[in-house]
C-alpha positions, 0 to 999 in steps of 0.5 A: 696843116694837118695830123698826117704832118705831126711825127711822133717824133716831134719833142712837144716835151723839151729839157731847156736851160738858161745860162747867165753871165752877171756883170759885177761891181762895187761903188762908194759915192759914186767910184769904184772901189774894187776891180771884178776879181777882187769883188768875186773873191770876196762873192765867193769866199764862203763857196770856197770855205764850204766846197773848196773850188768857185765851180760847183752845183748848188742843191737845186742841181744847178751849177754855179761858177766864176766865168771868164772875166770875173763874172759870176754864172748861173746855169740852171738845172734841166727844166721841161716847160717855159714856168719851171725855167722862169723859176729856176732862172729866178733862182740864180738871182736869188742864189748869187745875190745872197753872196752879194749881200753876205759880201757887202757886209763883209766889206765893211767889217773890213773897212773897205765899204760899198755897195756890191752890184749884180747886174743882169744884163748884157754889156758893160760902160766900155763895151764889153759884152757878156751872155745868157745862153739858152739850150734846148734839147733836140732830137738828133735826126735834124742835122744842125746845117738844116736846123739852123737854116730854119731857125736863124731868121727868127732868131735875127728877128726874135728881138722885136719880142724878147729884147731887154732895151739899150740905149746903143753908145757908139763905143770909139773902138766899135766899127760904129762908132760913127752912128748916132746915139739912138735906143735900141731893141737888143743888148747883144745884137752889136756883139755877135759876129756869125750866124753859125759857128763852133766859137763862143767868145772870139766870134761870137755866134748866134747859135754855137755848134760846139756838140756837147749834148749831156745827154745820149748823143745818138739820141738827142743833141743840144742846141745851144742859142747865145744871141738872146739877151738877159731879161729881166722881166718873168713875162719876157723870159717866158716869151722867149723860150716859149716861142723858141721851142714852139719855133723848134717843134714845128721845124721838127715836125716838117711843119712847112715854114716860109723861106726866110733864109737871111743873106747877111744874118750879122748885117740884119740883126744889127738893122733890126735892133736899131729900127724900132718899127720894126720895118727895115727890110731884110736881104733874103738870100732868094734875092728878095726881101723881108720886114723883121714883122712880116718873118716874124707875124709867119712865124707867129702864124704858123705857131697859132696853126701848129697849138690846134694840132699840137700832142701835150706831154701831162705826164708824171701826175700819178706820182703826184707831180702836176705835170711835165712839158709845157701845157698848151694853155701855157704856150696859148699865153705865149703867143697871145704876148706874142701878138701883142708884141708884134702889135705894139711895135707894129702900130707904134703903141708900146703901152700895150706891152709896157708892162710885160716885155723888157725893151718897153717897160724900161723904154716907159721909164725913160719917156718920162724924161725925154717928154721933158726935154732930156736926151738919150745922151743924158746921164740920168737915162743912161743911170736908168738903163743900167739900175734896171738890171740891178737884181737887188729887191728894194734897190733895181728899178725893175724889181721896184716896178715888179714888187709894186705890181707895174711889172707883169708876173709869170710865177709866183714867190712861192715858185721861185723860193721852192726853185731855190731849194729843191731840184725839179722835180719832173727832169733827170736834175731831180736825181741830181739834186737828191743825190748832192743833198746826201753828199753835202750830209755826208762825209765822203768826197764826191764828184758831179756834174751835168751827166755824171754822179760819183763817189770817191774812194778805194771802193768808188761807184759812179754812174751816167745819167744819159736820159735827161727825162728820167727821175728814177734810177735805182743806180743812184738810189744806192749812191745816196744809201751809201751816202747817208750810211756814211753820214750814220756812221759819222754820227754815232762815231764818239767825240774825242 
């Protein structure tokens, strides 16, 4: 590789978002008590007492809503490197289990009883899947056809490194419902059905087309990936964005990539996740053939060629913000983790990511049982398979092995409370956050969401938000002026 490859062109700065669906629940000695509408009515009650509607953006400029199905989602506001992302995705757990909580006690005011559960991860006790979706900003140069013949192998693959575990049930309506009970490195490789398509819930893709790029769309393009699964750990989200977006920079760069082209993408990423070495071999459409770790290890070659050459976008420090965009020392973190992972399943030796990626931390978990004689058809492990996603501290397993130290950080306590109640500082989520800090202050009605801003009324102003790098716009300086005048108007008026 050489400079004379490197565009000016290549978005080494990216705006990124992580989608999430929470499975819900409510027990009493082991039973249900609610069904999931019930449950999110009481979650939501108070959203509904203070915004009037269950969709809405919380003062972190993120958006927070009841999906299809009942499941409450998050979705984070704008971020422009892997540890923003990491904190706002931490976020929405604390975010929705403080309505958990406050929903629980509730349910015991009113004699109803239970333990309300959210659970971060991808596929519930009969099969139903539900997603976390990543975006990723994208130039709009590429056309998507050419993208997504490039990314799609390592997206088949990319679970080797970022899976959250599953021990793979063979569900009586699955057309796999013959294959044996064996654990599996992906939660939604068995639930997607399309390698490319505009569908999200009756076909499921691995990246959906649907072109809603929320920002400039003679500009920029939003791609939008909903194969990944829920991870649990700090460690593995990192991984998963970080090598994605390097995998993104290189193609837009014309970094010259291998020709993995997958014949059969949904045949391959379900081979893939049940082959826990990592070496079934994969049908390229050139007629030969490929390990899930050989297109991966080129993949990660090319990445740790691509960091020698790779532009940093540190920008925004005069204004006293650390920086903007992924550093290179970050994304260096990245594909040493890479690397071991591949190691790991490569040799067999998992302890050499026991700590840091989800499949294998919770896989630690259950080896102690199995080293006992037990089964994955076990009760007991397939309890452990479900408490590992539960986000309550002091009650999911996960987060009883991060808060002991047996989990591997990213970020840190402090970084995750700041997500919580501010905007990021360093994308356009900064102005959206100020702005719905006024609104929620003042007296008069607005209207937002992912590119637009609005007051209401007979004198309504409104404007777009079409850079999704700015942080300043005088435009919405003015709003909040208002916003906060009507506010001081409000304060002085006598109480009657």
């Amino acid at each position: 590789m050489t400079d004379q490859q490197v565009p000016a062109q290549a978005l080494t700065r990216r705006i990124t978002g992580i989608e999430t669906e929470f499975g819900i629940t409510l027990t009493l000695d082991g039973s249900r008590r609610l069904g999931p509408d019930e449950i999110a009515r009481y979650m939501f009650r108070p959203v509904i007492a203070k915004y009037g509607a269950t969709n809405i953006f919380t003062p972190n400029a993120g958006r927070m809503y009841l999906d299809v199905g009942s499941h409450p989602e998050y979705a984070t506001a704008e971020c422009d490197s892997v540890s923003q992302l990491v904190a706002y995705d931490r976020s929405g757990e604390v975010i929705l289990n403080e309505l958990a909580e406050r929903a629980e006690a509730e349910l015991a005011d009113e004699g109803i009883g239970g333990k309300v559960y959210l659970l971060k991860n991808n596929v519930d006790t009969v099969g139903n899947s539900y997603g976390c979706h990543e975006n990723y900003l994208v130039g709009r140069e590429l056309g998507l056809k050419s993208l997504s013949k490039l990314l799609l192998p390592f997206l088949v693959t990319r679970q080797l490194i970022c899976g959250a575990g599953k021990i793979f049930l063979p569900y009586p309506t699955s057309p796999y419902h013959n294959d044996p009970i064996q654990y599996c490195f992906s939660q939604r490789a068995d639930h997607v059905w399309e390698g490319v398509s505009s569908a999200t819930t009756r076909s499921r893709p691995i990246i959906n087309t649907r072109d809603e790029p929320h920002a400039d769309s003679n500009r920029f393009r939003r791609l939008h990936v909903i194969v990944g699964d829920s991870n649990m750990s700090e460690t593995t989200t990192a991984l998963k964005i970080g090598s994605t977006q390097l995998v993104l920079e290189m193609i837009e760069a014309g970094v010259k990539l291998p020709d993995f082209e997958v014949a059969n993408e949904i045949k391959s990423i379900r081979a893939v996740s049940r082959d826990m070495t990592g070496k079934v071999e994969i049908p390229l459409r050139s007629g030969e053939t490929a390990t899930a770790l050989q297109i991966q290890r080129e993949f990660l070659d090319a990445a740790a060629q691509w960091l020698k050459v790779r532009e940093e976008n540190m920008v925004n420090e005069d204004k006293g913000i650390a920086g903007a965009g992924t550093s290179n020392e970050e994304m260096g973190r990245i594909v040493e983790l890479w690397g071991r992972a591949l190691d790991a399943v490569e040799t067999g030796d998992w302890s050499l990511i026991e700590h840091d990626i989800d499949w294998a931390i919770k896989y630690s978990l259950m080896k102690r049982y199995l080293d006992r004689g037990l089964t994955l058809e076990d009760p007991k492990l397939h309890q452990i398979d479900l408490a590992y996603h539960d986000i309550r501290p002091g009650r999911g397993i996960f987060r009883a092995l991060e808060a002991r130290g047996i989990a591997s950080r990213w970020i840190t306590d402090k970084q995750v409370a700041e997500a919580v109640r501010t905007a990021p500082p360093t994308t356009r989520a900064k102005l959206r956050g100020d702005f719905l800090v006024a609104a929620e202050e003042s007296s008069l009605k607005t209207v937002v969401d992912w590119t637009h801003l609005k007051i209401s009324g007979d004198d309504s102003i409104s404007t777009m938000l079409g850079d999704p790098f700015a942080t300043e716009n005088d435009k919405v300086n003015e709003m909040i002026e208002i916003l906060t005048a009507a506010k001081q108007t409000l304060d002085t008026q006598p109480e009657n």
